[in-house]
Phi, psi and omega in degrees: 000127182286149165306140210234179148251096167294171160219127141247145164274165177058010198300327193278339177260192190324270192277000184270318166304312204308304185301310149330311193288311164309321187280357169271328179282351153280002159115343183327168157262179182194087192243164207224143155249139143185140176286015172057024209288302173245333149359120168244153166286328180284003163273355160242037173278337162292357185263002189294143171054030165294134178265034133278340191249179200229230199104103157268135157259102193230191175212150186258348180266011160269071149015291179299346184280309184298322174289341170287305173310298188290350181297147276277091159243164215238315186201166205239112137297079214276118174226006192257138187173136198272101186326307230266087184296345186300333169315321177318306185309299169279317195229076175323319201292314163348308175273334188305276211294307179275349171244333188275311186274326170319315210264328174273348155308322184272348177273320165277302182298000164260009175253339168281000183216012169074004183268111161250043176221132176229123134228119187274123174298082186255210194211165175272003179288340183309336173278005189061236147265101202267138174307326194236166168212146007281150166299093175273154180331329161286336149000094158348129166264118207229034203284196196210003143236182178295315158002264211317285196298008182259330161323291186321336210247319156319291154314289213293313178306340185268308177329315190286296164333315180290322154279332167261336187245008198074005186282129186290100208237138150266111183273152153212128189273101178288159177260198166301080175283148189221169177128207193283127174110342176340133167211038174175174200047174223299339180303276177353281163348278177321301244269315181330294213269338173286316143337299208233022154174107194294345212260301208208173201197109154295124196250145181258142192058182195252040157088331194252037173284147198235131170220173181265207197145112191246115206277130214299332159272008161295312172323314197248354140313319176289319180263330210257316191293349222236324197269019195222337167277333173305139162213042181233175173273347166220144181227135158248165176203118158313158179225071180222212188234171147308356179203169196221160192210173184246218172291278198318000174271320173307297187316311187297318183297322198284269219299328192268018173267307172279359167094000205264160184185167211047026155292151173251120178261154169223128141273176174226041177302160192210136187060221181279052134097039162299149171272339186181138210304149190102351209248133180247139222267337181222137168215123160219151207246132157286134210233019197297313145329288206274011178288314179319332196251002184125348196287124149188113179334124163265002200215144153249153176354268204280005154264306183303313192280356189266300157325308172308316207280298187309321209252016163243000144288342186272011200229106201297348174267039209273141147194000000 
């Protein structure tokens, strides 16, 4: 693929600097928005005075900020979206405004400025409660937070965009990406709460919700394989691992990285045994797409998480 001048939105956060980083070791032009709401600049300080990247401190739920970002790029890595499913809960409107009006904002500036490549961060909460798991792309879209349905209301929108205007869109449903920069969900959490009292650990739910976990260069393997391999106009593809583990297994991986023993765990379950309404008890992604172009997780579920744990004891301001 010849080198392009890309936008990743959200480009300052967890998996979108990751993306950043690959698309500058390719050779990219790379220019980035992100309102830094969870964002960091340290996640591209190593990137200061590369002349391929760019940095807008911008907000996509402003219109003139998406049209400044999108103006003459070649193609959009869209990842700005407020990470935190547990919001859904308390403050909704939050995923409405940073994942929804953010995202049609960005869209109109691309149908207005002539950019016909989209790739979208979406998520597997768009499945909801899946009867079987694993869950393949055909799957009913069922979520049950708010997240999950702002994803879901994303996917319809590029989905429209993508038929009236040309734009060439990639979904990709991530399962748990994990690794260096993490600054949320439950690996984050856990590691947090250990950190700051070694005695007892609060587990949100009764532990045995079961997920996939994909370790973030797998991730951005997976995504780099999906955006050069598509030759439809909407494409969806899972993003996940071959296997799947539960909290309490992320807890056993946790005590015994830190050496720790004798903790007292409480769970704290809710409804059928959720860390919090909204919180789904099984999810896992059938990977069958992306296996198809060449795609396979080098790290499994509890090696992604093993990795994640080492490389964010390593870092002494983590907080």
């Amino acid at each position: 693929m010849r080198n392009r001048a890309v936008l990743v939105t959200g480009g300052a956060g967890f998996i979108g600097s990751h993306i950043v980083d690959k698309l500058i070791n390719e050779g990219h032009s790379v220019r980035v928005i992100d309102n830094l709401s969870t964002g960091r600049l340290e996640n591209l300080k190593h990137l200061e005075g590369n002349p391929n990247l760019e940095f807008i401190k911008g907000d996509l739920k402003n219109e003139s900020d998406a049209e400044e970002a999108v103006r003459g790029v070649d193609a959009v890595f869209h990842f700005a979206a407020n990470p935190e499913v547990r919001l859904s809960t308390t403050n909704p409107r939050t995923h409405f405004e940073e994942n929804v009006v953010a995202t049609f904002n960005l869209l109109e500036a691309m149908r207005k400025f002539g950019v016909r490549e989209l790739i979208f961060a979406s998520s597997s909460s768009v499945y909801g409660e899946p009867e079987e798991i694993p869950v393949g792309e055909e799957a009913p879209v069922r979520p049950v937070s708010v997240y999950g349905a702002s994803k879901a209301a994303c996917e319809d929108l590029i989905h429209a965009y993508s038929r009236l205007y040309g734009i060439k869109a990639v979904i990709l449903r991530y399962a748990n990406i994990v690794g260096p920069r993490l600054r949320h969900g439950v690996t984050y959490d856990l590691l947090m709460k250990l950190r700051k009292n070694t005695s007892e650990l609060e587990v949100l739910g009764d532990g045995t919700q079961v997920r996939s976990y994909l370790y973030i260069d797998d991730a951005v393997e997976a995504t780099m394989l999906a955006w050069k391999y598509s030759t439809g106009n909407y494409e969806v593809y899972n993003v996940g691992n071959e296997d799947w583990i539960t909290v309490n297994d992320i807890v056993g991986v946790i005590l015994n990285e830190l050496k720790l023993s004798n903790v007292k765990i409480m769970h704290k379950p809710v409804l059928h045994g959720v860390g919090w309404p909204g919180d789904v008890k099984r999810i896992a992604l059938r990977i069958d797409r992306l296996r198809a172009i060449g795609f396979k997780p080098r790290h499994n579920s509890i090696e992604a998480v093993k990795l994640t744990i080492r490389s964010l004891l390593n870092i002494s301001n983590l907080e």
